[in-house]
Every structure is written in C-alpha cells, then in structure tokens.
C-alpha positions, 0 to 999 in steps of 0.5 A: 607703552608705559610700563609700571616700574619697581620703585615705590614708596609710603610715607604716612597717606602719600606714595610715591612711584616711577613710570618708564616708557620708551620711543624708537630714540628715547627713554623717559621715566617719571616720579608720581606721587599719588595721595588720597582725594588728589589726582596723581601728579608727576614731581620729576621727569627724565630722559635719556637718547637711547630707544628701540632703534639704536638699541641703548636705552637707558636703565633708569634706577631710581631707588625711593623709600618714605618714613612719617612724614617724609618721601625721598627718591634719588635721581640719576645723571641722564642726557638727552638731545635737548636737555641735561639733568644733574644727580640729585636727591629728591625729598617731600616732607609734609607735601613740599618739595625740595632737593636734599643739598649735597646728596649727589647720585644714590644708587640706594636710599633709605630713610629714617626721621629726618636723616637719609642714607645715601649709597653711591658706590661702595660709600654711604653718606648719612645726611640731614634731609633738609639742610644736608649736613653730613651725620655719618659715612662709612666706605664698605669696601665693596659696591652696596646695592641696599641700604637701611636705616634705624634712629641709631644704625645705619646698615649696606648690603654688599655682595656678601654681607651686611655691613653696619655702623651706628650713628656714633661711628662705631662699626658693628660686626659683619653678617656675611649673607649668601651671594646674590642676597637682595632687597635690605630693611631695618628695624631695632629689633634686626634685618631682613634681606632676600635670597631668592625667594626666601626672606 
C-alpha cells in the first residue's frame, strides 16, 4: 500500500511531497508536486530491487526544501533490475524543471534565493541553483544530517553541533547541541533545531 513519506516542501503556492510504496521485489518512491487548480503530478520516480521477500527494501531518503520561488529535492543512486538512475539535484524554479549540475548526491538540502546548500557526507557545497557554480563549502569534520541556509550564512547539524560559515568564508563559532539533536532552520535573527520534542 502506498504510504505518505516525510519529505515535503513550499515554495510560494507550489509543494512538493515523496510517496513510497513497495512490492514482494521491489521499492518505488515518487516526488509529487501539487499546486492549486492543477491535478497532482508525479516529476521524478525511483526504484530499488529490494521487497518484502528478500527483505532489503530500499530506505529512499529524499530531502527537499522551497523558498519564493524555487522548489529543489535531492535524488539518491537507486538500482533496480530494469534500470539505473544517477544522484542528482533536482529544481523547479517558476514551474520549469531542471537538474541543478554538479550537486551529486544530498543527504540534506536547504534553499535560499537562488543558492542551495547541499549535504553530502561530512561536506556541504553551497551552489547557484541554475548554473551550479560553486559559491561556498566547508567539511564539517563529522557526517551532517541537516542543513540550513540564510542570504549570508550557511549552517550543518552534526551530532553534537551546529557548524556555520558565512557566505564570505569566514567560519562562525560552534553551537554544541545535545546528541540526538534533529530537524535545522535559519533565519537572520538565529536556529532552530529539535531535541526530542522540544524545539
């Protein structure tokens, strides 16, 4: 049965969200993007060899965010009896659909105007999301599970801090945050991250 996964994102009256469902031999998820007065539409679609059966399905993670006017998502490297798909960056800025070059795989993603922050690993790469040109990256040392980004810095949640840089280069200090510490957004007034149930 198809079930309703945690990865969504708005930006202005467009959203898009990721459906997973699943076979005895096989993972599927799809990236859907909803807007008001159109029909739901599917823009990208995985699959994975991994079912009930041979009990490997595949754990899809597929982190999106969205700011004005541009909606961006991160495919991972999937593979499947019939077919292979790359890891790619997807964007849709003012309704057209592209990839953003470059990017490669994002275990996280934020966006801010016409940048993205891409985490892959313990790095993040801070990109132009049309052209892809490199504008900043930094290695956090540790694997980042969130990002977030402002106009002027860009900030990774690791598994005990929150490490930041500004858009210049200059690094900003450490906040240490307890282990376990989850979800990441910025703003120019500061962070907010999750500890259990307390923001």
């Amino acid at each position: 049965n198809p079930i309703v996964l945690d990865s969504f994102a708005l930006a202005g009256t467009r959203a898009v969200w990721t459906v997973g469902s699943g076979s005895n031999e096989e993972s599927d998820l799809d990236v859907v993007l909803g807007q008001p007065g159109k029909p739901d539409k599917t823009v990208d679609s995985l699959a994975s060899t991994g079912g009930a059966v041979n009990t490997t399905p595949a754990n899809f993670h597929v982190p999106a965010a969205g700011y004005g006017n541009v909606l961006v998502w991160g495919l991972p490297h999937t593979s499947s009896d019939f077919d292979t798909t790359a890891a790619a960056v997807r964007r849709l800025v003012d309704g057209r659909k592209g990839s953003v070059p470059h990017a490669g795989e994002a275990t996280a993603i934020a966006v801010n105007g016409q940048r993205v922050a891409i985490a892959h690993g313990s790095s993040v790469f801070v990109r132009n999301v049309l052209s892809g040109t490199l504008v900043r990256s930094f290695a956090a040392g540790a694997p980042v599970s969130e990002v977030a980004l402002t106009a002027t810095n860009v900030f990774a949640l690791t598994k005990g801090a929150i490490l930041s840089t500004t858009i210049s280069g200059v690094p900003l200090g450490p906040i240490r945050v307890p282990k376990g510490s989850h979800e990441l957004s910025a703003s120019s007034s500061g962070v907010v991250f999750a500890v259990g149930r307390t923001v």
